[in-house]
C-alpha positions as CSV (number, residue, x, y, z in Angstrom):
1,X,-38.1,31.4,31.4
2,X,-34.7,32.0,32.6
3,X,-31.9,30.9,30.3
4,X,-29.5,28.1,32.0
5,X,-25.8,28.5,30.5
6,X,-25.3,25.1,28.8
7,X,-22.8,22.5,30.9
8,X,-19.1,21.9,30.2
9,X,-18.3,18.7,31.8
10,X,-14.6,18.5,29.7
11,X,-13.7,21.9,31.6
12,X,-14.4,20.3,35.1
13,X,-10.5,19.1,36.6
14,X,-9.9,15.2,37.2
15,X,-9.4,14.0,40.1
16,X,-6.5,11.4,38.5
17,X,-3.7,13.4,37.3
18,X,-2.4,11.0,34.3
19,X,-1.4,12.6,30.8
20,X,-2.8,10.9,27.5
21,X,-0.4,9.8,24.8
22,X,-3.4,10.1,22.3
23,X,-7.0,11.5,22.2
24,X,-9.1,11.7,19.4
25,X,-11.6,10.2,17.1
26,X,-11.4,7.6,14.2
27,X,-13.4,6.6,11.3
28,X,-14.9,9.9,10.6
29,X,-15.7,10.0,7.0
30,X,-14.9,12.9,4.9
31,X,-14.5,13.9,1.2
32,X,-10.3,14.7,0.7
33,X,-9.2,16.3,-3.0
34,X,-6.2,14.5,-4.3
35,X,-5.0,14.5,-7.8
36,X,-8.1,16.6,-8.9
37,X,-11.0,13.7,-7.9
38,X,-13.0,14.1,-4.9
39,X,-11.8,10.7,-2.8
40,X,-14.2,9.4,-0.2
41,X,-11.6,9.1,2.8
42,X,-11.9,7.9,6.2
43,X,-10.0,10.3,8.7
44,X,-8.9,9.9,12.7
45,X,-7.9,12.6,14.5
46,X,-6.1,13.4,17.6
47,X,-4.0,14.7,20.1
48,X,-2.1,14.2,23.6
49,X,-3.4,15.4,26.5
50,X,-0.2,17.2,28.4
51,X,-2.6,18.6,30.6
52,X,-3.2,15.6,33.4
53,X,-5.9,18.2,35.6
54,X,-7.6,18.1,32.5
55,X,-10.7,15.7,31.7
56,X,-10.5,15.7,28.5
57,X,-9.3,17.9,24.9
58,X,-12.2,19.4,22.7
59,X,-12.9,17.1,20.2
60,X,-15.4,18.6,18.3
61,X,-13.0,21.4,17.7
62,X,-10.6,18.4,15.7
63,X,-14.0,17.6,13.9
64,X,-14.6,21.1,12.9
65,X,-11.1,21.4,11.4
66,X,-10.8,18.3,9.0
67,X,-13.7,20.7,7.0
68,X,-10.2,22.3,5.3
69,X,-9.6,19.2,3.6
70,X,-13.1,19.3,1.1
71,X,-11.6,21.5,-0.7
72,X,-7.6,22.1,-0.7
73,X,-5.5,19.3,-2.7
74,X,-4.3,17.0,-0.6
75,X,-0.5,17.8,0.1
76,X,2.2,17.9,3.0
77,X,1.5,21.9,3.7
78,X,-2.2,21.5,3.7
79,X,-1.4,18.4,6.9
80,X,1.0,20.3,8.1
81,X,-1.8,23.4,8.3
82,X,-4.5,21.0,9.9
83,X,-2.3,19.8,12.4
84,X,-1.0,23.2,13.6
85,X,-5.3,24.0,13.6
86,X,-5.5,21.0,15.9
87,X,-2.3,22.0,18.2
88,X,-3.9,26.0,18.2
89,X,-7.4,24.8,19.3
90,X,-5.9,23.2,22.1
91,X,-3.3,25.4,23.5
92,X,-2.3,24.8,26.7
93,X,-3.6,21.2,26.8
94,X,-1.5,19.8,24.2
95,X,1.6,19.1,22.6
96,X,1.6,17.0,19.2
97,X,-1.3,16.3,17.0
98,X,-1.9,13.0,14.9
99,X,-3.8,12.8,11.5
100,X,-4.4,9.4,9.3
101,X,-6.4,9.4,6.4
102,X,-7.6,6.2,4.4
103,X,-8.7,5.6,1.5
104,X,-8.9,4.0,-1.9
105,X,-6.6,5.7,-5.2
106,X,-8.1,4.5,-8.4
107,X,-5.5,4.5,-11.4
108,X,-6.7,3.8,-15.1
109,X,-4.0,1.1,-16.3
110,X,-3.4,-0.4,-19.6
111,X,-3.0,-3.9,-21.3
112,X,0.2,-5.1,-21.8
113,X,-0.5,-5.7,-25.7
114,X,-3.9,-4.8,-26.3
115,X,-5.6,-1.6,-26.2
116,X,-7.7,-2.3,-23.5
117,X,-7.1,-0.5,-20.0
118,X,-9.2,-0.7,-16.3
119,X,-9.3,0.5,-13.2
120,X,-7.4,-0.5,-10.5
121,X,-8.4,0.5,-6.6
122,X,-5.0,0.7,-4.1
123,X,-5.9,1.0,-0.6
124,X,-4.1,4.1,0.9
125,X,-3.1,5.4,4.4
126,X,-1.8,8.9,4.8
127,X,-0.4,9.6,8.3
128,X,0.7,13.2,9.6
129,X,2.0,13.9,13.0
130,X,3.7,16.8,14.9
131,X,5.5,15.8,17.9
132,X,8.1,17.8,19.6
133,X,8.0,20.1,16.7
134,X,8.9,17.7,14.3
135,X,6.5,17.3,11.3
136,X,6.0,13.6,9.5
137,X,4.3,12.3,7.0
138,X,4.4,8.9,5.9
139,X,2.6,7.0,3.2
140,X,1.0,2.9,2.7
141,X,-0.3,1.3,0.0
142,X,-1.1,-2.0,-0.4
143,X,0.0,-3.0,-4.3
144,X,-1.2,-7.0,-5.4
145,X,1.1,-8.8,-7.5
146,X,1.4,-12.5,-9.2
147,X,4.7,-14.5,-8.2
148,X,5.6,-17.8,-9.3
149,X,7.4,-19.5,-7.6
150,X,11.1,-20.5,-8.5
151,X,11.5,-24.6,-7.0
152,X,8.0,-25.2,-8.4
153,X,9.1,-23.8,-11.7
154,X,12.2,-26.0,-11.8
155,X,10.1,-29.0,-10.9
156,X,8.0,-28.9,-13.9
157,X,11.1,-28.3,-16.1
158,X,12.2,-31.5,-14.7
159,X,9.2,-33.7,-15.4
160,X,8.7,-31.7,-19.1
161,X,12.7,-32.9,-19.8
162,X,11.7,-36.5,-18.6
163,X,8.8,-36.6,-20.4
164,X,10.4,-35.2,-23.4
165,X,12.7,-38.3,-22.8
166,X,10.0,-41.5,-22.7
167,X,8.5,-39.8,-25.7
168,X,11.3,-39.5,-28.2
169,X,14.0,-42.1,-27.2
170,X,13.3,-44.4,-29.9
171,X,12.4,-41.3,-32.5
172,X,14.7,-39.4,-34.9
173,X,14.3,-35.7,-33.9
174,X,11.4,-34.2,-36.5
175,X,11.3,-30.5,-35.9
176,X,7.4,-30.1,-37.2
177,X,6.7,-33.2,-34.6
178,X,8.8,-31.4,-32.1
179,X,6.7,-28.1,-32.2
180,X,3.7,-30.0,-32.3
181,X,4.7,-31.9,-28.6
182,X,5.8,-28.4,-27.5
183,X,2.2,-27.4,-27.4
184,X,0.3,-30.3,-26.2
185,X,-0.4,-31.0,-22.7
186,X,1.2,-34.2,-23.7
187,X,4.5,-33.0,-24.5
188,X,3.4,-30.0,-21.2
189,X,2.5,-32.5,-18.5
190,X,3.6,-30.1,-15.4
191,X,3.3,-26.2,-14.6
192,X,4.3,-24.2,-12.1
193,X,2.5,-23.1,-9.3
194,X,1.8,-19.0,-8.9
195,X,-0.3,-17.4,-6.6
196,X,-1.9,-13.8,-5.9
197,X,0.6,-11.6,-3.6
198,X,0.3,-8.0,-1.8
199,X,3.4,-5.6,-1.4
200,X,2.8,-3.6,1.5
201,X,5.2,-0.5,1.6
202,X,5.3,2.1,3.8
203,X,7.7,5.2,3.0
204,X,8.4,8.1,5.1
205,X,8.6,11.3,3.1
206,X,11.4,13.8,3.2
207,X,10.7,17.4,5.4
208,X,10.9,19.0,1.7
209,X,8.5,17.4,-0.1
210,X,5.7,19.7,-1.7
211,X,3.1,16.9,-2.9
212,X,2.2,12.9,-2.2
213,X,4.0,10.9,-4.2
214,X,1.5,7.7,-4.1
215,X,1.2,7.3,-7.6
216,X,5.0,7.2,-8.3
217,X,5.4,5.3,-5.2
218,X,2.8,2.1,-6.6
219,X,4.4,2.5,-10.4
220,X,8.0,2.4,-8.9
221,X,6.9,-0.9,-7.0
222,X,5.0,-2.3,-9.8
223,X,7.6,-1.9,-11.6
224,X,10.2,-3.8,-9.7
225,X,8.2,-6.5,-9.1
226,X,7.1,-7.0,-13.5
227,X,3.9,-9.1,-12.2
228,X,1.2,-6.8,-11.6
229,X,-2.4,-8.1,-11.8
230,X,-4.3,-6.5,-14.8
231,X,-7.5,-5.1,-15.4
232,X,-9.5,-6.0,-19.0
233,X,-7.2,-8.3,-21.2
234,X,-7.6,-10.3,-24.6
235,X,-5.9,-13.5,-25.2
236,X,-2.3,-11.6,-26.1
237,X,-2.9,-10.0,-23.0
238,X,-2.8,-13.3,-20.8
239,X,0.0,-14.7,-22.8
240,X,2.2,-11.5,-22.3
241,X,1.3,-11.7,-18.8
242,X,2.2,-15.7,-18.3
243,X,5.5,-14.5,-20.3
244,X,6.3,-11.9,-17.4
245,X,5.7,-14.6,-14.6
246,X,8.0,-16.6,-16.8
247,X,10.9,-13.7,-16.9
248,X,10.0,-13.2,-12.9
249,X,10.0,-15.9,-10.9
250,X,9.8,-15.1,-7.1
251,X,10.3,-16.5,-3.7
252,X,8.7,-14.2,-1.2
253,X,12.3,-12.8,0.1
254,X,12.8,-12.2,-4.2
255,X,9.7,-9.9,-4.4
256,X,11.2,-8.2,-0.5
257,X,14.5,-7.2,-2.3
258,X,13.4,-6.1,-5.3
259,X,10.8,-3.3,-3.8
260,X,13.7,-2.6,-1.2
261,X,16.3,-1.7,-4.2
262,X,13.6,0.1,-5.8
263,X,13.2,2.2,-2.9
264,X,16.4,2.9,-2.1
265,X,16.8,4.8,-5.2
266,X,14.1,7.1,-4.9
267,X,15.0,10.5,-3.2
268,X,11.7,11.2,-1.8
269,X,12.3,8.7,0.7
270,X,13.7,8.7,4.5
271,X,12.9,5.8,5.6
272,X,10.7,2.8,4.2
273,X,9.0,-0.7,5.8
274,X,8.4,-3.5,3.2
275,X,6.1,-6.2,3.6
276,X,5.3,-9.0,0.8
277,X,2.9,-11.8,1.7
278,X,2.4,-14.8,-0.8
279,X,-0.7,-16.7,-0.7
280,X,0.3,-19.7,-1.2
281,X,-1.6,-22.1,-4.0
282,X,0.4,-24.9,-2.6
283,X,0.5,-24.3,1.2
284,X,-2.3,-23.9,3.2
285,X,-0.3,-21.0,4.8
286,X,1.5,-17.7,3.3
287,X,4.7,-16.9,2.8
288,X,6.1,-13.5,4.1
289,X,9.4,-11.3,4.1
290,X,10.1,-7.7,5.7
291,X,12.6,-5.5,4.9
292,X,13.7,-2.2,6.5
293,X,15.3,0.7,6.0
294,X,16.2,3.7,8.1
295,X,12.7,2.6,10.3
């Protein structure tokens, strides 16, 4: 039987001369090493198409490529090093290559009094991209948070102080009787409203850098904000955490500025997006601010 060379339709010329701004695939799934775990990631992959006689770019030769990531740590060199792969494999068609790789970073974090700790999952986007020479990376992570709100805050102040008013006009002041209407929900008839929220950031990294800093990225935001949802608590644990809300009361445009002056001081950075989204527990809508810099 005579052997037939196998067909390759991609190599056969168009009859439409149009360049593509992106070809590729997406949702490929793929094991990525980052801070010395195996991460299950989900990776798309691409390049233009400079080439409008073309039909098409050779996308299993993108596939075939993302194989360097099962085992090299997950850094700025190793993208840079895939990308050029991508850009070498399709010389002569193309001229910049695009990379974005999800996935979930777990971090162990503790109580705030306790001794108890948990897991927390961040969803994570890494994009790479070489475009007219020019090497990016850029990094998101989506980081919940508790705010309470501020006017809500003041509100029940208002109807405690009243309260506090009908209930000992007529009384001399007894400090034991006092205490005691301090921790009743007699003495306690209102509380302030708080809600679940999500910090979305995304940072551009500096040309220099020589690792991902997602990790110090999430603690740095965390950290600005003071409300971060916990893990396993005890009772000290929910009190110490209804104390920070206390300390950190937060309109949504509160929460935006804080992560933006938090960001601003980090030198890793060259540009950042910020995006903070309140689910309202009073509203049947969210609140949301964005802030920018350098994007």
């Amino acid at each position: 039987m005579t052997s037939l060379k196998l067909p390759d339709v991609a190599k056969q010329t168009t009859q439409r001369t149009q360049p593509l701004d992106w070809v590729g695939m997406q949702g490929i799934a793929l094991p990525v090493q980052f801070e010395g775990r195996t991460l299950s990631a989900r990776a798309s992959a691409g390049v233009n198409l400079d080439d409008g006689k073309s039909r098409g770019i050779h996308m299993s030769r993108l596939y075939l490529a993302l194989e360097s990531l099962e085992q090299s740590e997950l850094s700025p060199q190793v993208l840079r090093r895939l990308l050029a792969t991508f850009l070498d494999s399709h010389a002569g068609l193309s001229s910049a290559a695009y990379l974005s790789l999800t996935f979930e970073h777990l971090l162990k974090r503790p109580a705030l009094v306790s001794p108890l700790s948990g897991w927390k999952s961040y969803p994570v986007t890494v994009d790479a991209s070489i475009k007219n020479e020019m090497f990016h990376v850029e990094l998101f992570v989506q980081i919940p948070y508790s705010s309470t709100c501020p006017c809500s805050a003041a509100l029940a102040r208002q109807l405690i102080q009243q309260q506090f008013l009908a209930d000992f006009s007529h009384a001399d002041l007894n400090r034991e009787a006092l205490v005691q209407w301090l921790g009743s929900s007699q003495g306690i008839v209102a509380t302030p409203h708080s809600q679940r929220s999500d910090a979305q950031v995304k940072v551009r990294l500096r040309d220099a850098m020589q690792t991902l800093p997602i990790t110090g990225l999430i603690d740095r935001v965390e950290g600005a904000l003071g409300t971060a949802v916990q893990t396993a608590v005890k009772r000290a644990d929910e009190q110490a955490f209804a104390l920070a809300n206390g300390q950190n009361l937060m309109f949504c445009e509160d929460a935006a500025r804080r992560v933006h002056l938090a960001l601003r001081e980090v030198e890793w950075s060259s540009g950042f997006n910020v995006r903070v989204e309140h689910a309202e527990s009073l509203h049947a809508h969210d609140a949301v601010a964005v802030s920018e810099w350098q994007w």
